[in-house]
Every structure is written in structure tokens, then in C-alpha cells.
C-alpha positions as CSV (number, residue, x, y, z in Angstrom):
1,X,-1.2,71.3,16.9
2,X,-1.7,68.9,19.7
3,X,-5.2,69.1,20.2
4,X,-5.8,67.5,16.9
5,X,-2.9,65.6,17.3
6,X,-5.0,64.0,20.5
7,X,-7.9,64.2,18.7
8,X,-6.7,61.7,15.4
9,X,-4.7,59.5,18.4
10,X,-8.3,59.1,20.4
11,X,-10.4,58.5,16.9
12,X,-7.4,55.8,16.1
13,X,-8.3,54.0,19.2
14,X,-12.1,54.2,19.4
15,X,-11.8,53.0,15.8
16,X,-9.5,50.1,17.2
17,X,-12.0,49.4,20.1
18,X,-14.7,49.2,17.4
19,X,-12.8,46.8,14.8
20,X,-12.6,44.2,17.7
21,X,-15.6,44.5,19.2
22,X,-17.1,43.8,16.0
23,X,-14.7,40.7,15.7
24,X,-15.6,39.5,19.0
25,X,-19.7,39.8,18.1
26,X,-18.9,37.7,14.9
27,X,-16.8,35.4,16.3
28,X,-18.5,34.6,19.1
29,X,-17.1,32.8,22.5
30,X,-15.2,29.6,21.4
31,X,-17.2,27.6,24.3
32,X,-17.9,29.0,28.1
33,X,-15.0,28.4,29.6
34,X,-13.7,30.9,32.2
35,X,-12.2,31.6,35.6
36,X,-14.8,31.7,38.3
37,X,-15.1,31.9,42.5
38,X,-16.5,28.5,43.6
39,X,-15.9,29.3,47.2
40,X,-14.3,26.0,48.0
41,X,-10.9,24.8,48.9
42,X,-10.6,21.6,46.9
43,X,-7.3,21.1,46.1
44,X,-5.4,22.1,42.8
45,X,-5.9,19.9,39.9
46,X,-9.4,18.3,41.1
47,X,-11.8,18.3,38.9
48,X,-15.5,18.6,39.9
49,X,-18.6,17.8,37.8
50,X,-22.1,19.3,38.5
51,X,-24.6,17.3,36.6
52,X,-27.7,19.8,37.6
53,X,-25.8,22.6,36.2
54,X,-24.2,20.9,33.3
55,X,-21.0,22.4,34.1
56,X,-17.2,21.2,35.1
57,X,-15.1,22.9,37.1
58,X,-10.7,22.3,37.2
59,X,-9.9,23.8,40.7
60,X,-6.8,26.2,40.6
61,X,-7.2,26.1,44.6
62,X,-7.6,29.4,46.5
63,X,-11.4,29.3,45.8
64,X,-11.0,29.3,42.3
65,X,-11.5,27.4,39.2
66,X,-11.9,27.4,35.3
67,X,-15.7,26.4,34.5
68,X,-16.3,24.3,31.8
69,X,-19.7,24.1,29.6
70,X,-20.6,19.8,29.4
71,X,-22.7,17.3,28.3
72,X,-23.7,14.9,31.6
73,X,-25.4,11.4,31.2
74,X,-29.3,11.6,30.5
75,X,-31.6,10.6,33.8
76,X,-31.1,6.8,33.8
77,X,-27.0,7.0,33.2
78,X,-26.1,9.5,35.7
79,X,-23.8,8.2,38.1
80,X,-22.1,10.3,41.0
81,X,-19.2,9.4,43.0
82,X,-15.5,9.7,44.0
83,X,-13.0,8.4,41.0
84,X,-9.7,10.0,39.4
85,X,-8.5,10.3,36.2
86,X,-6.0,6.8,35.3
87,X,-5.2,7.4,31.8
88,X,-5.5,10.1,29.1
89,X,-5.4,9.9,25.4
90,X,-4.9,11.7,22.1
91,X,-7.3,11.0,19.7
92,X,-8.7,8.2,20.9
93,X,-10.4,4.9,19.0
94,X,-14.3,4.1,20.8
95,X,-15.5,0.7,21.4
96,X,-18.8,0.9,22.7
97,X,-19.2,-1.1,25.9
98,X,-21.8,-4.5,25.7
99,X,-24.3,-2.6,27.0
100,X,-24.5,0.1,24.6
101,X,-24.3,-2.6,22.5
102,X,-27.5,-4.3,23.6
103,X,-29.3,-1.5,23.5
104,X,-28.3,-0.5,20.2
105,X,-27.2,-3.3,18.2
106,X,-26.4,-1.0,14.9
107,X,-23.6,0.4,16.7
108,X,-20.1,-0.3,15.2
109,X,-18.1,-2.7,16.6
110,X,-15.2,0.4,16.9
111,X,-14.8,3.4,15.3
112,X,-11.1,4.5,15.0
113,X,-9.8,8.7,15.4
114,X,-11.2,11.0,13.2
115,X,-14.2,13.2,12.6
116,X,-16.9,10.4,13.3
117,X,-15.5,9.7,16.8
118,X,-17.8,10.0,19.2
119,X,-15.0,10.9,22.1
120,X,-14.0,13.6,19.7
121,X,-9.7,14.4,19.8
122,X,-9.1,13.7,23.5
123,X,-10.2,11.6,26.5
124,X,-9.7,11.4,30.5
125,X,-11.0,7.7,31.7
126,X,-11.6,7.9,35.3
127,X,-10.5,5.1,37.2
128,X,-11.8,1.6,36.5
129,X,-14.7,2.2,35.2
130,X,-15.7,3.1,31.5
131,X,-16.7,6.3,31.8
132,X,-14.6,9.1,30.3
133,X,-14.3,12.8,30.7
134,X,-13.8,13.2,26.2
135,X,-14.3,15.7,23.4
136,X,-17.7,14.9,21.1
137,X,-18.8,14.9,17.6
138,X,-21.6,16.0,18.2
139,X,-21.3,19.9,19.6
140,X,-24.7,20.8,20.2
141,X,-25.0,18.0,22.9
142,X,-23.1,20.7,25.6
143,X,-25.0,21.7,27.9
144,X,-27.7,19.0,27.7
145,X,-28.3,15.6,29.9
146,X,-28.0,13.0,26.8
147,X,-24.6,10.8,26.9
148,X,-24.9,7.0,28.7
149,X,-22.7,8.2,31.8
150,X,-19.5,10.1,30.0
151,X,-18.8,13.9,30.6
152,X,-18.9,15.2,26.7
153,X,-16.7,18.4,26.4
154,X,-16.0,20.9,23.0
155,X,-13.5,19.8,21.3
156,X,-11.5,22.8,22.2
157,X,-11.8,22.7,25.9
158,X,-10.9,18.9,26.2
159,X,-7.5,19.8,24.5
160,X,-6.9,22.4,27.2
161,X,-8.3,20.6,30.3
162,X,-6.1,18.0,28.9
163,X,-3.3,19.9,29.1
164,X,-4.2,21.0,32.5
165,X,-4.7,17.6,34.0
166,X,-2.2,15.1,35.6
167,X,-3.2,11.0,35.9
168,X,-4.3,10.4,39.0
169,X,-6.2,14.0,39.2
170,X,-9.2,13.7,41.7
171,X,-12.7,13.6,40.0
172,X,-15.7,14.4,41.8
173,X,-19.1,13.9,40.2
174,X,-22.5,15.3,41.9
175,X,-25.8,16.1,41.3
């Protein structure tokens, strides 16, 4: 009587183990973000962008970090440098800056929240400057070198870095 008592109680499970494998291959990954050893000691909070890998990283100190999949400015927009997050934003409005302007006088003077925002539902602005760490409209830019200076995220990782992150959070952008 117990062996197929086991028995049923071990098919139950392998069946279990089965069901959500199978979920997980048709759902897929909602982005790439996971824990990882970066080997540094940056403290917690910093955040730390890696344009050549296409990749942020949210230090949890002790060597550790949550890695982020990005979108990094193409070749002539890159910038690298020191800054720090000075305000952050819930579905934020975009004005595109003079220069973006110039280049591409079709854009819209401002495009208010929603599904054609370009900074998607969320947005870190790093210092003084006009460069943002933001959400996207346009997923299938992660992962590429195509934005005019501004760290695009999924829509689903800037809500929970966002959570994560305090104004005045260090940002550290390299090559």
C-alpha cells in the first residue's frame, strides 16, 4: 500500500515539475534581470552602467548586484562620467531637448504619459543634465546602442529599479 502510495505522490510532483516547466518555456523571462557577483565594493544603492556590455547594474554591496538588460546611447551620444540620480518620476511627459529638435524637426513639441511615450512609465534624471535612466516604447531597442545619451530600460525593470532607488543614488556610466 505505500509503495504505490509513493509511487502516485512522485508522478503528482514530476507532473507538477512538468506543468511549470512548460509555463516557464512559454512564458519566457520577463526581461534579464537577475542577481549577479560583480566583484566590487561599490556601495549599496549605486548604480553602475556598462555601455560595451549594454547592461546596468544596482549594487546591493557585498560584491553583489541586480543586472539589468539596457539600451545605451548610439556611438556619437555616449557620454561617461560621474552623476546621481536628482529626481524620479511616474509616468513621465517628454519634451525633446533643442537639439533633438534640430536634428529632427518632425518631433513633437511634447508628448504627454501614455503608450506613445518615449520614456515609457518611469524615469531617473541624473543630475543636471538631461539624460535619464527611463522605461521605452519601443522594447526591442534593449540591448542595442541606439538612444541620444539616455539609459532605455523595459518597462518592467524601470518600475522595480525605481522602487529600488533613492534621489541622490550614485550613477556611474563607463565604457
Amino acid at each position: 500500500m505505500i509503495r504505490p502510495t509513493i509511487r502516485l505522490i512522485s508522478r503528482f510532483f514530476l507532473s507538477l515539475l512538468a506543468v511549470s516547466t512548460l509555463c516557464l518555456a512559454v512564458s519566457g523571462p520577463a526581461s534579464a534581470r537577475e542577481i549577479v557577483e560583480t566583484g566590487d565594493d561599490l556601495g549599496y544603492g549605486t548604480i553602475t552602467v556598462k555601455t560595451s556590455e549594454r547592461t546596468l547594474y544596482y549594487s546591493l554591496g557585498d560584491g553583489k548586484a541586480i543586472r539589468y538588460s539596457v539600451a545605451v546611447g548610439s556611438p556619437r551620444n555616449q557620454w561617461f562620467g560621474k552623476t546621481w540620480v536628482s529626481e524620479k518620476k511616474k509616468n513621465p511627459g517628454w519634451t525633446p531637448t533643442q537639439s533633438m529638435r534640430r536634428r529632427n524637426p518632425s518631433l513633437p513639441r511634447y508628448v504627454a504619459p501614455g503608450p506613445r511615450n518615449p520614456l515609457g512609465v518611469r524615469a531617473l534624471y541624473l543630475g543636471w543634465t538631461t539624460y535619464r535612466i527611463h522605461g521605452t516604447n519601443a522594447p526591442g531597442s534593449i540591448g542595442r546602442a541606439v538612444s541620444n545619451g539616455c539609459i532605455r530600460m523595459r518597462n518592467e525593470d524601470v518600475v522595480d529599479l525605481f522602487e529600488r532607488v533613492h534621489i541622490g543614488a550614485p550613477v556611474i556610466v563607463e565604457h
